[in-house]
C-alpha positions as CSV (number, residue, x, y, z in Angstrom):
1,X,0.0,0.0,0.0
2,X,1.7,3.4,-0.9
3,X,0.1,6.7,1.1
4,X,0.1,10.1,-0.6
5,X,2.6,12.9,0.3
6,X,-0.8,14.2,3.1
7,X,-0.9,10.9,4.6
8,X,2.4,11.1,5.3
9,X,2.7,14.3,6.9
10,X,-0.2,13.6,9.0
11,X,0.9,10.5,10.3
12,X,4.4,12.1,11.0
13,X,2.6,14.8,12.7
14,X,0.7,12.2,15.0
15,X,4.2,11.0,16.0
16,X,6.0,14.2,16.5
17,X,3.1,15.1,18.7
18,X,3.1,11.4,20.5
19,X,6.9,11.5,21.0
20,X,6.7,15.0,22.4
21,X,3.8,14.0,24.9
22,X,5.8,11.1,25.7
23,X,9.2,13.3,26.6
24,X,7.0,15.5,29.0
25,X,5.9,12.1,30.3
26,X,9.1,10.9,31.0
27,X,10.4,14.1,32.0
28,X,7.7,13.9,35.1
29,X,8.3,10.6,35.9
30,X,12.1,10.9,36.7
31,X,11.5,14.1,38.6
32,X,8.9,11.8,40.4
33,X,11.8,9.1,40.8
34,X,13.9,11.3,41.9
35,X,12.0,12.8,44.7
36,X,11.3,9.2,45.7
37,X,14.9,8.5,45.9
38,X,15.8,11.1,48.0
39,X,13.1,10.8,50.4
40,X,14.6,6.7,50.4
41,X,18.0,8.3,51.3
42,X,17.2,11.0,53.7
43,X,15.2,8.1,55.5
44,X,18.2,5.4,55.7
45,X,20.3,8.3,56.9
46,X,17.6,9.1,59.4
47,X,16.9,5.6,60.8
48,X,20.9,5.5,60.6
49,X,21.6,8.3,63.2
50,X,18.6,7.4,65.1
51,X,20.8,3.7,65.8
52,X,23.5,5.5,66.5
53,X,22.3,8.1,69.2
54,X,20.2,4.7,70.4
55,X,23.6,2.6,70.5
56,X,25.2,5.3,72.6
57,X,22.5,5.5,75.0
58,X,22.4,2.1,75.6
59,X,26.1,1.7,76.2
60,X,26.8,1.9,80.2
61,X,29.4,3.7,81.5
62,X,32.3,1.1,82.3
63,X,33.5,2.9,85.3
């Protein structure tokens, strides 16, 4: 099947259009990502000086 010079530019249209939605998508999802990832991070670093300042509360003096 062979498309005519219109088909064609309507149909690359469609895609430039698709491909540009799907960039903004993708942009938005890693900044999403990313925000998840930090809030991961600043929580394990959280629950990680929250151990320590338990650890040294629990130690006993050895005097």
């Amino acid at each position: 099947m062979t498309m005519t010079r219109e088909e064609y530019e309507t149909k690359q249209r469609r895609l430039q259009a698709d491909a540009e939605d799907a960039r903004k998508a993708y942009i938005q999802a890693k900044a999403v990502y990313d925000s998840i990832c930090d809030q991961m991070r600043n929580l394990r670093i959280d629950w990680q000086e929250q151990q320590k300042t338990a650890d040294r509360a629990d130690e006993k003096p050895t005097r």
